[in-house]
MOPAC internal coordinates of N, CA, C and O (Angstrom, degrees):
PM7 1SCF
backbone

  N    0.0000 0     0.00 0     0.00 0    0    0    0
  C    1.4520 1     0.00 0     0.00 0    1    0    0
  C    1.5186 1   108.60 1     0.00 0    2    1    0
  O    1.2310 1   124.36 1   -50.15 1    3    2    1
  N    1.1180 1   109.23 1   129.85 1    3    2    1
  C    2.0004 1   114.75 1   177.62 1    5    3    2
  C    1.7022 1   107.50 1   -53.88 1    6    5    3
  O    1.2310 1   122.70 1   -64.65 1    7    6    5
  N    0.8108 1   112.44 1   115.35 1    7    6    5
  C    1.7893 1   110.11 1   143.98 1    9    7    6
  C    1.5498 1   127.81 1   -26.81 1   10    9    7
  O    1.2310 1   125.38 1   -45.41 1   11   10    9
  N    0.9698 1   107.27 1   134.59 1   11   10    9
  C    1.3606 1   116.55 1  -169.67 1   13   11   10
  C    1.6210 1    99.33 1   -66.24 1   14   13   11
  O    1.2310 1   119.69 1   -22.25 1   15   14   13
  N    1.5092 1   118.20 1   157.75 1   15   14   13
  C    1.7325 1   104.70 1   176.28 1   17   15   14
  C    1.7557 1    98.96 1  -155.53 1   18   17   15
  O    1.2310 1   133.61 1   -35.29 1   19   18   17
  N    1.4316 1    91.30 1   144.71 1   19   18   17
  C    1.1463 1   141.90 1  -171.91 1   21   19   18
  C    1.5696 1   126.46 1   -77.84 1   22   21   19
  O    1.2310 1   114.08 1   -82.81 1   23   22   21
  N    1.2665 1   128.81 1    97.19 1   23   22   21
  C    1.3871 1   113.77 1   175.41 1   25   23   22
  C    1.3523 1   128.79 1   -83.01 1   26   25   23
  O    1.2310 1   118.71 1   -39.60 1   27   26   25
  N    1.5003 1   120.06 1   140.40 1   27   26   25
  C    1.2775 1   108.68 1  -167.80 1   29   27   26
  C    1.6252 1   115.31 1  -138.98 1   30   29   27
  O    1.2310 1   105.45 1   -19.86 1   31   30   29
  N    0.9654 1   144.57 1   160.14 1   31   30   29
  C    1.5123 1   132.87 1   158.76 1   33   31   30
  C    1.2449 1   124.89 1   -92.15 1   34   33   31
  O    1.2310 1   112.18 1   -31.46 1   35   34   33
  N    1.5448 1   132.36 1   148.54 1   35   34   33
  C    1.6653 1   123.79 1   156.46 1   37   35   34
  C    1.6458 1    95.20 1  -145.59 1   38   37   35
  O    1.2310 1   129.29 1    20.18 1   39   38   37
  N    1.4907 1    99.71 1  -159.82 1   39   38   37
  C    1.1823 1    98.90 1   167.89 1   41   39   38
  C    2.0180 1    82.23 1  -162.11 1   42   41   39
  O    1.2310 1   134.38 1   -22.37 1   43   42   41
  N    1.6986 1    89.79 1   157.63 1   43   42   41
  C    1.6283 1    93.09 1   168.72 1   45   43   42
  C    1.6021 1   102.71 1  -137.79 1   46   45   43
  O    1.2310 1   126.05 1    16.44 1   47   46   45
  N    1.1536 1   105.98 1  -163.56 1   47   46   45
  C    1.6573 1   125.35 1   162.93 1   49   47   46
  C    1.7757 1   102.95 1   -52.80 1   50   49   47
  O    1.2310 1   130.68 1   -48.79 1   51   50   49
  N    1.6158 1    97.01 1   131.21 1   51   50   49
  C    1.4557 1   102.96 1   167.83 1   53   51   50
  C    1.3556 1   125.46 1   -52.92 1   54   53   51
  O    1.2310 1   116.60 1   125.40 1   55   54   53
  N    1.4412 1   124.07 1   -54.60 1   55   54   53
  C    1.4776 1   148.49 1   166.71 1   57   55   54
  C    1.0543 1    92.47 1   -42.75 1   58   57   55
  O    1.2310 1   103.33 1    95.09 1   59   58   57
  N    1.3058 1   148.24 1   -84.91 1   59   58   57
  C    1.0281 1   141.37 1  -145.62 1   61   59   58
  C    1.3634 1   113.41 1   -68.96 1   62   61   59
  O    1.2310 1   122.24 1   138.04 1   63   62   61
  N    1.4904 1   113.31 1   -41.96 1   63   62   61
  C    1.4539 1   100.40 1   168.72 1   65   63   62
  C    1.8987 1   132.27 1   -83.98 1   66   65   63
  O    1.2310 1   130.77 1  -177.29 1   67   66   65
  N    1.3852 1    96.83 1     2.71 1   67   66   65
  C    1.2518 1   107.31 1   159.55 1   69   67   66
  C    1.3230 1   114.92 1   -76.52 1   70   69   67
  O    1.2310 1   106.97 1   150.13 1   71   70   69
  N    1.8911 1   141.87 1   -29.87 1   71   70   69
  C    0.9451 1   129.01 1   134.35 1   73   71   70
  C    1.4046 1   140.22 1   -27.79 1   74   73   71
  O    1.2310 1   124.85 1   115.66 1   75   74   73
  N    1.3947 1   108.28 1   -64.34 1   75   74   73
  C    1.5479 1   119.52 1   167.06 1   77   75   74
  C    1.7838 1   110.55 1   -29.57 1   78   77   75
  O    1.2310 1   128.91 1   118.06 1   79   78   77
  N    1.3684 1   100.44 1   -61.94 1   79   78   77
  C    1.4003 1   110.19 1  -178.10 1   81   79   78
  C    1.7059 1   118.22 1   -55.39 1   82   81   79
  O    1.2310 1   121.60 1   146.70 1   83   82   81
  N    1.5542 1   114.54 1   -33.30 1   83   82   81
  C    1.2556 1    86.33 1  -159.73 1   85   83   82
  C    1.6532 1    86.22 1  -106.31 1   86   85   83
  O    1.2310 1   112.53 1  -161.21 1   87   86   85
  N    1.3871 1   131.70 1    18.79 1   87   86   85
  C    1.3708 1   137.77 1   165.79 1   89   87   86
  C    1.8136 1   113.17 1   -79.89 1   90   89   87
  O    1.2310 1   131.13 1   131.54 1   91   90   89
  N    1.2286 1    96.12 1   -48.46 1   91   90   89
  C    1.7552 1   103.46 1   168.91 1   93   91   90
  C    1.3165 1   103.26 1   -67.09 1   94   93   91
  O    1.2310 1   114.11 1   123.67 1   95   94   93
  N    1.6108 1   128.75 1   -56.33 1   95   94   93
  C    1.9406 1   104.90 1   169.03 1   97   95   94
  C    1.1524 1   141.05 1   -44.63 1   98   97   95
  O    1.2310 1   129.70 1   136.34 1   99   98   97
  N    1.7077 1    98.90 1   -43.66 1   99   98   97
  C    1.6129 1   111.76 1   167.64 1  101   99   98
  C    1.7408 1   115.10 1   -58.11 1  102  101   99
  O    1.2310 1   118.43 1   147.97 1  103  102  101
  N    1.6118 1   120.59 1   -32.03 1  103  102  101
  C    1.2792 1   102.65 1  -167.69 1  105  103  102
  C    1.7480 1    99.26 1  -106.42 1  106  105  103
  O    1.2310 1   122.60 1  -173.51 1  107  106  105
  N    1.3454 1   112.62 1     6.49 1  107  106  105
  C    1.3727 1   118.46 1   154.62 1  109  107  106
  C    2.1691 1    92.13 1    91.45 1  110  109  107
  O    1.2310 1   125.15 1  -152.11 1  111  110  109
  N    1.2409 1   107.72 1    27.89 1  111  110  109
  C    1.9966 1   105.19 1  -174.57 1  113  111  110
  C    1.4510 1    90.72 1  -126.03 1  114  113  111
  O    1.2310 1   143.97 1    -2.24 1  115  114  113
  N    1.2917 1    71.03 1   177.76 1  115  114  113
  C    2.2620 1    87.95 1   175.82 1  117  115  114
  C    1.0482 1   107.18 1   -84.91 1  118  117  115
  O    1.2310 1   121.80 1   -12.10 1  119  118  117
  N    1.5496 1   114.16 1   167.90 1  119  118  117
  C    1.3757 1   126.15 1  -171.92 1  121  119  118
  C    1.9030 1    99.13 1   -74.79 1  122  121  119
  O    1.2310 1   121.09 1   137.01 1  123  122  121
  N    1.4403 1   115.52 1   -42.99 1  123  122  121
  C    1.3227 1   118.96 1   178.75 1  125  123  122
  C    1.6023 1   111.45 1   -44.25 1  126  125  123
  O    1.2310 1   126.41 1   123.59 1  127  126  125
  N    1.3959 1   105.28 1   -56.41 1  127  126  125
  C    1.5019 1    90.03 1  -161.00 1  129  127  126
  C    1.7079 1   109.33 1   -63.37 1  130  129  127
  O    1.2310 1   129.63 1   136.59 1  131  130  129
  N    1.5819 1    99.05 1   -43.41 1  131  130  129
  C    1.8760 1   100.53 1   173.99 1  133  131  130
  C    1.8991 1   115.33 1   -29.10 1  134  133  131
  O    1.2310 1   125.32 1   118.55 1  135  134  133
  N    1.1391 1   107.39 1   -61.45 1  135  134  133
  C    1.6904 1   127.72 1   167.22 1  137  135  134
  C    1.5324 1   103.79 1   -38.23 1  138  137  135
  O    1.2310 1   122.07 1   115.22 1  139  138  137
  N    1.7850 1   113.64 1   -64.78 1  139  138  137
  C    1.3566 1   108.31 1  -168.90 1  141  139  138
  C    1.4001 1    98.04 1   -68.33 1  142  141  139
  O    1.2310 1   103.66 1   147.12 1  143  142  141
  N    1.1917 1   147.67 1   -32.88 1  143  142  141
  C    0.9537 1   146.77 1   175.06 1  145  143  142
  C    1.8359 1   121.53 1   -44.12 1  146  145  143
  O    1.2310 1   125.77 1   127.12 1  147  146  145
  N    1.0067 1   106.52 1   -52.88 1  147  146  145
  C    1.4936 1   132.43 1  -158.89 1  149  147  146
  C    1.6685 1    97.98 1   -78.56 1  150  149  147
  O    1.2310 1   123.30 1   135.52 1  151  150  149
  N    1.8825 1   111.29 1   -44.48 1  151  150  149
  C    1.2503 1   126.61 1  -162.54 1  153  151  150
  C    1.8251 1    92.09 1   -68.42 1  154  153  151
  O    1.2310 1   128.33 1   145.71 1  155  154  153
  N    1.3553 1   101.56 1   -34.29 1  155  154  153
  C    1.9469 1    89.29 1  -158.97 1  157  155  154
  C    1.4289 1    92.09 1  -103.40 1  158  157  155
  O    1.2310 1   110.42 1  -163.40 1  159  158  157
  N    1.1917 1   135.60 1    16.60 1  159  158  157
  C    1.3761 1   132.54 1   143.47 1  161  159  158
  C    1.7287 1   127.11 1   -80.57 1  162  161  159
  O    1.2310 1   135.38 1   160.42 1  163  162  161
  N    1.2201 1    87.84 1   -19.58 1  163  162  161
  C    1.7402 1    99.80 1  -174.37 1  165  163  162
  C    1.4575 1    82.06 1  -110.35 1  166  165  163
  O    1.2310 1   103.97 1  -172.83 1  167  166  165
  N    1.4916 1   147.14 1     7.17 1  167  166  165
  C    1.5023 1   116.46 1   160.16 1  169  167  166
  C    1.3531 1   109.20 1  -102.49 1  170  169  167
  O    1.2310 1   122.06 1   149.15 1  171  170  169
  N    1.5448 1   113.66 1   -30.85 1  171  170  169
  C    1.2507 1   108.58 1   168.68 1  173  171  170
  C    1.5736 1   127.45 1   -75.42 1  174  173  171
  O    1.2310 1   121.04 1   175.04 1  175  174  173
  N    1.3472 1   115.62 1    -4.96 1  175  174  173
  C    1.6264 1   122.77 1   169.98 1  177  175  174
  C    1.8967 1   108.03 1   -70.00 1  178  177  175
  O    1.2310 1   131.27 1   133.03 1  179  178  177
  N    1.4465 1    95.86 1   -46.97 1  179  178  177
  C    1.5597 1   100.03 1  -169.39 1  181  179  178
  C    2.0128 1    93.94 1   -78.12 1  182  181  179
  O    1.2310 1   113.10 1   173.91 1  183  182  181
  N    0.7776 1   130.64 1    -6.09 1  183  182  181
  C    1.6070 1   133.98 1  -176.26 1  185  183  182
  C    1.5290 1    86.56 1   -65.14 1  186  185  183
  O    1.2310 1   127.08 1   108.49 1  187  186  185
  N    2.1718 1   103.98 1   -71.51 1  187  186  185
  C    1.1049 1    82.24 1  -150.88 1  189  187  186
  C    1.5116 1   117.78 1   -83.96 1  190  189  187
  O    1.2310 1   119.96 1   175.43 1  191  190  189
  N    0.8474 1   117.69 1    -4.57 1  191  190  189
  C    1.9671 1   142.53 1   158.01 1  193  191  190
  C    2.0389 1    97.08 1   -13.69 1  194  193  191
  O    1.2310 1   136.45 1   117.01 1  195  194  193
  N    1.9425 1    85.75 1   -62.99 1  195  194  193
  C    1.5984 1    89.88 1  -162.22 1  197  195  194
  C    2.0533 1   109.53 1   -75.65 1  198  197  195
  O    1.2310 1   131.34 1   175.76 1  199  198  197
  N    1.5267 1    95.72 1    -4.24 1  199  198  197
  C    1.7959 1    92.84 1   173.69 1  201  199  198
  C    1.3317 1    89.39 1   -73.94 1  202  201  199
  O    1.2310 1   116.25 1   116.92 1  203  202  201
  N    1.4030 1   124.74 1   -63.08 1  203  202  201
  C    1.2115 1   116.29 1  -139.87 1  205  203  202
  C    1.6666 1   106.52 1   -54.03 1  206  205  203
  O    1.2310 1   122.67 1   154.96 1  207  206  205
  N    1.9728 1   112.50 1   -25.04 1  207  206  205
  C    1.2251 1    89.69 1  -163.56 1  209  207  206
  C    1.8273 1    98.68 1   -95.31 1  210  209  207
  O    1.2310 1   124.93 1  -148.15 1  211  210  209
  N    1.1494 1   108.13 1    31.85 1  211  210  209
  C    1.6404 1   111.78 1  -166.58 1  213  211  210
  C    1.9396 1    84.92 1   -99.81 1  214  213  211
  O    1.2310 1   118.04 1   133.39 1  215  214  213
  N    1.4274 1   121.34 1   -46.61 1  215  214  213
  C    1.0594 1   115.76 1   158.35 1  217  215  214
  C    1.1572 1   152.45 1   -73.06 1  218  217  215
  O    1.2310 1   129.78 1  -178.11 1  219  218  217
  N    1.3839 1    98.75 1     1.89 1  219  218  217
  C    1.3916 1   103.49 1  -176.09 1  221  219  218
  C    2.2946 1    91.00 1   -89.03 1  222  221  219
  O    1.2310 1   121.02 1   140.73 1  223  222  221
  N    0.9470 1   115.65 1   -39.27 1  223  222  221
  C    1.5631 1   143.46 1  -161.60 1  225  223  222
  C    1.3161 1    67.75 1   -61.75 1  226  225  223
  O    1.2310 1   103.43 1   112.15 1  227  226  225
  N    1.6455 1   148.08 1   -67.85 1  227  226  225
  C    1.1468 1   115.03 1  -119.04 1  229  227  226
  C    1.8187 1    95.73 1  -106.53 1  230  229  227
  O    1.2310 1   126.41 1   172.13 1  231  230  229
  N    1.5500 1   105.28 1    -7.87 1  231  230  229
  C    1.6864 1   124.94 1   168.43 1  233  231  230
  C    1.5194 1    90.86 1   -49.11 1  234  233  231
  O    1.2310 1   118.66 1   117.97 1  235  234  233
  N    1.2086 1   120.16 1   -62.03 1  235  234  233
  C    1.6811 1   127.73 1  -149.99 1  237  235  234
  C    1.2310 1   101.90 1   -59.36 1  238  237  235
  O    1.2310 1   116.11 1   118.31 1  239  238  237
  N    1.6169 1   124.99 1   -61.69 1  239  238  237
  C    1.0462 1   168.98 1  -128.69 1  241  239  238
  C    2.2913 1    73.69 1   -80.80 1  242  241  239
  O    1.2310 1   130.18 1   111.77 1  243  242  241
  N    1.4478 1    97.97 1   -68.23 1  243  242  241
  C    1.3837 1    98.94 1  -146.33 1  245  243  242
  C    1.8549 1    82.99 1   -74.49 1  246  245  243
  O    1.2310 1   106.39 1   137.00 1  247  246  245
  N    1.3262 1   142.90 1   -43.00 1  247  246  245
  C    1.1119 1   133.64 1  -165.91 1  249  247  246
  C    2.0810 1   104.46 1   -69.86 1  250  249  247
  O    1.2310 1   132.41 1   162.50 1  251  250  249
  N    1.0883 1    93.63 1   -17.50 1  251  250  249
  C    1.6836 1    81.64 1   174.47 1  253  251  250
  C    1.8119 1   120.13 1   -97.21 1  254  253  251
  O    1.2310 1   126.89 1  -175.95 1  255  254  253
  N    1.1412 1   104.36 1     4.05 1  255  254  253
  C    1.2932 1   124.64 1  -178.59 1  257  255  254
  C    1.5383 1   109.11 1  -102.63 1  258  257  255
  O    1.2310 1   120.58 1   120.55 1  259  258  257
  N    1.0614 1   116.50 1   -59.45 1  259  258  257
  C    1.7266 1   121.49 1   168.08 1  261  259  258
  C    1.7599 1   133.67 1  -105.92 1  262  261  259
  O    1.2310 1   133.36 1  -148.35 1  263  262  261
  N    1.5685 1    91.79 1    31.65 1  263  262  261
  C    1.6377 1    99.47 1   178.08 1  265  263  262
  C    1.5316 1   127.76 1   -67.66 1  266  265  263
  O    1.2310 1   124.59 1   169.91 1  267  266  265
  N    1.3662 1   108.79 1   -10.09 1  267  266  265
  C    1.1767 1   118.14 1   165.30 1  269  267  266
  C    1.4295 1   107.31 1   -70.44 1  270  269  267
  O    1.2310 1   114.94 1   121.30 1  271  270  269
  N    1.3677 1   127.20 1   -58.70 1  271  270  269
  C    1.0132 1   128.66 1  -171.37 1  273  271  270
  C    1.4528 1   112.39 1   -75.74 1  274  273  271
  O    1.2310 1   114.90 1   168.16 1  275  274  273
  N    1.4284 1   127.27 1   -11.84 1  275  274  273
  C    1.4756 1   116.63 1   156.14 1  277  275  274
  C    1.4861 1   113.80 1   -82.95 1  278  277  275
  O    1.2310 1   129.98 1   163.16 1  279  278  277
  N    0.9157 1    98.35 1   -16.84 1  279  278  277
  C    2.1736 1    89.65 1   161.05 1  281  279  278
  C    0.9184 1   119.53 1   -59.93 1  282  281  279
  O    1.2310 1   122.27 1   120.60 1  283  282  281
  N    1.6591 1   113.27 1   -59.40 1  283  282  281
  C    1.6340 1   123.21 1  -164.55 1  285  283  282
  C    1.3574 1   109.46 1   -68.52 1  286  285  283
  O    1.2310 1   118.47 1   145.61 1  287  286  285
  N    1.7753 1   120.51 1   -34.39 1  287  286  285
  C    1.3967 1   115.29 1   158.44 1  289  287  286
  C    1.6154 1   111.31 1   -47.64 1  290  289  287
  O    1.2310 1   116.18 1    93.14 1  291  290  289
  N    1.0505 1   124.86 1   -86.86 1  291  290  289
  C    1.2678 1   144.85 1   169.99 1  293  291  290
  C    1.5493 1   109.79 1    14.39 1  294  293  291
  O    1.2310 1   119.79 1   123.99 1  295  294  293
  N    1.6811 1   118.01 1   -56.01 1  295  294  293
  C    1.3553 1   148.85 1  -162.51 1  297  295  294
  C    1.7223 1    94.01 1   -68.41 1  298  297  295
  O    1.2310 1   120.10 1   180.00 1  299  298  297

């Protein structure tokens, strides 16, 4: 079943949306879906952006807690 949808306004760069436009002609779709497209690629990029730094926090977290013991491994 489709998602319910939302109207909204923006505005961007001309150029750029003169791209948009002649990319949705060339692939024969609307300019919307290209956008919806683009939007849930750039939300799911920054998603996983914020794991990586949820793991990196918890790398630190664990190397400043047991750095002794990653030496003596280390050896």
């Amino acid at each position: 079943m489709d998602q319910p949808r939302e109207k909204f306004a923006t505005q961007m760069d001309a150029a750029i949306l003169a791209e948009l436009r002649l990319q949705a002609k060339t692939e024969g779709r609307q300019i919307q879906s290209l956008i919806e497209e683009a939007v849930s690629a750039l939300l799911a990029a920054r998603k996983s952006g914020d794991r990586r730094a949820q793991i990196m926090e918890l790398h630190e977290a664990s190397v400043a807690k047991y750095e002794a013991v990653y030496k003596k491994l280390a050896e």
